[in-house]
N, C-alpha and C positions, 0 to 999 in steps of 0.2 A: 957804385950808385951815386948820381951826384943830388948832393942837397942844393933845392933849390927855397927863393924867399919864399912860395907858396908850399912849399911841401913843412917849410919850418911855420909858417903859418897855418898851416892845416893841422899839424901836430901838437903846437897850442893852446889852438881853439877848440880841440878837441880835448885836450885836460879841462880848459877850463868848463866844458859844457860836461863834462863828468862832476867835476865838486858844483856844480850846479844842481844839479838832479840827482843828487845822491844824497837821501835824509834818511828820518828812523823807518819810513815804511816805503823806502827806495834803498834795496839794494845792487850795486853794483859791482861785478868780477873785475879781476886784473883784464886791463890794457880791453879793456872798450874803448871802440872807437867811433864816433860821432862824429859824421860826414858833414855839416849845414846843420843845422838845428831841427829838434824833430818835434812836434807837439806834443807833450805828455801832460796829462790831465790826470792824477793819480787822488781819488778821494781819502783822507786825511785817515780813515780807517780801512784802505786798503793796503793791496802790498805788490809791488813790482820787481820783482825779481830779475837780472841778465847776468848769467855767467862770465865765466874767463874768454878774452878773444872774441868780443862780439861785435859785428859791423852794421851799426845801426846808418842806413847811407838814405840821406837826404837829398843828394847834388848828385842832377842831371849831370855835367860835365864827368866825363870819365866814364859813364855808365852807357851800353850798350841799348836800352831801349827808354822809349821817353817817359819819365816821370811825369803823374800826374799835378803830384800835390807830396809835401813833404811825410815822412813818416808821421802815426800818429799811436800812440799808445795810449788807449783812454780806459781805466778802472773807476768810474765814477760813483761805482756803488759802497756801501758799508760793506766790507768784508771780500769785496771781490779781490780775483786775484790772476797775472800775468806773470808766466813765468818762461824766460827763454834760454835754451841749456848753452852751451861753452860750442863756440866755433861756429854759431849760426850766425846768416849772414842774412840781412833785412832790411828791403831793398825799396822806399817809396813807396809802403803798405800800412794800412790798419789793422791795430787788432783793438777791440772793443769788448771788453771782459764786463758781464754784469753779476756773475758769479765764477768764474774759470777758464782760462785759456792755457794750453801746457803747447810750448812747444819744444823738443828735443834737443840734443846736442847734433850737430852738422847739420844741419837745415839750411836749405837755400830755398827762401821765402824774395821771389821778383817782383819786379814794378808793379805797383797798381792791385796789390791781393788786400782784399777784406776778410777779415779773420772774423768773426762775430759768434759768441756765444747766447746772445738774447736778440727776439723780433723788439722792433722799437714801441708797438700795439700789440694789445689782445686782439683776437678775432672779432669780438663781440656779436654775433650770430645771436638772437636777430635786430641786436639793439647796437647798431651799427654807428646809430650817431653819438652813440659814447665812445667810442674807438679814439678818438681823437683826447678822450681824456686820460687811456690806459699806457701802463709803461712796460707791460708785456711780460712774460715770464722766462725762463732761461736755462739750456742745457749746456753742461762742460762739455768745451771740444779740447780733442787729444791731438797735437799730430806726433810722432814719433819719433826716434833718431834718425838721423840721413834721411829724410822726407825732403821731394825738390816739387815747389810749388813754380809751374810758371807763371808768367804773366799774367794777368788780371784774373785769378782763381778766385773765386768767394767759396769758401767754408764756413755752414749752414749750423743752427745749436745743434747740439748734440749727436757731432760727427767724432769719430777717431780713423784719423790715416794711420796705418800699419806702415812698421820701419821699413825703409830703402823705399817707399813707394814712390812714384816719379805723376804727377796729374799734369795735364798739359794744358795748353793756354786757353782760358778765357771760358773756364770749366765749372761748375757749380756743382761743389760737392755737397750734396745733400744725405747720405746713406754712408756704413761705416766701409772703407776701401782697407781691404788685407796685407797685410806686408811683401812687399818684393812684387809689386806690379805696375804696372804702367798703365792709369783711367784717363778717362776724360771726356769732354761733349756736355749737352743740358739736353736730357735729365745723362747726368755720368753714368758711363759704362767699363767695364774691362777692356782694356785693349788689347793688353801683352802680359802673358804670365811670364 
């Protein structure tokens, strides 16, 4: 394997963006690795959790489909909480915890997926023009080990994908998907047991 100046500069810059973001309610596993820099927005009384072997990848270059916008990890609430298991790999996506996001160990989460465990608004049915004042309420999403999220997948509150499940691109999981299958479409369906 030959080391090159950008692979030594990529390696780095990625220590240094680890002792960057690693406080008392940021923790970090062995050898995370941080692609470009990702936005993390972690409220002072939450907690963000990433295992061992984690590939938080920010930069386009090198990656097979286009990135929209850099990684973002936002727990902005008191008490909320992200947590991502060892060997997942997360790929130019958000996840937005306002109470709970769990995702597994070997997770392949692609470009462009919105994780979100809370709507940004209440309904407000039928006083509609308060909507714009509410901050919405919020269910924990699960997704499981080995779960492969394609491209631009949004998962909806209070979903749990079942382990080894595969959802494919551009899917809106709104409902709980069982382990060992293959969903996808809007509104999501089974495809492959």
């Amino acid at each position: 394997m030959r080391i090159t100046p950008r692979k030594v500069f990529n390696f780095l810059y990625s220590k240094l963006l680890y002792y960057y973001f690693k406080g008392p309610n940021i923790k970090l596993g062995r050898k995370v690795v941080f692609k470009k820099k990702p936005l993390i927005d972690i409220h002072r009384k939450a907690t963000l959790t990433i295992g061992n072997n984690v590939v938080i990848n920010s930069q386009n270059k090198g990656y097979h489909v286009n990135m929209f916008n850099s990684c973002k990890l936002i727990a902005d609430r008191p008490d909320s909480v992200i947590e991502i298991g060892d060997n997942t790999r997360f790929h130019g996506s958000c996840i937005h915890s306002y109470k709970k996001v769990s995702i597994g160990k070997n997770c392949l989460i692609a470009a462009n997926c919105q994780i979100m465990d809370g709507n940004g608004h209440d309904i407000s049915f039928p006083n509609v023009a308060n909507r714009i004042n509410t901050i919405g309420g919020s269910k924990e999403v699960t997704i499981e080990d080995n779960v492969w999220l394609a491209t631009g997948v949004i998962v909806l509150p209070g979903v749990t994908i079942g382990e080894g499940s595969i959802i494919t691109a551009n899917s809106v999981v709104h409902k709980d998907i069982p382990p060992m299958i293959i969903a996808g479409g809007n509104p999501i369906k089974i495809i492959k047991q």
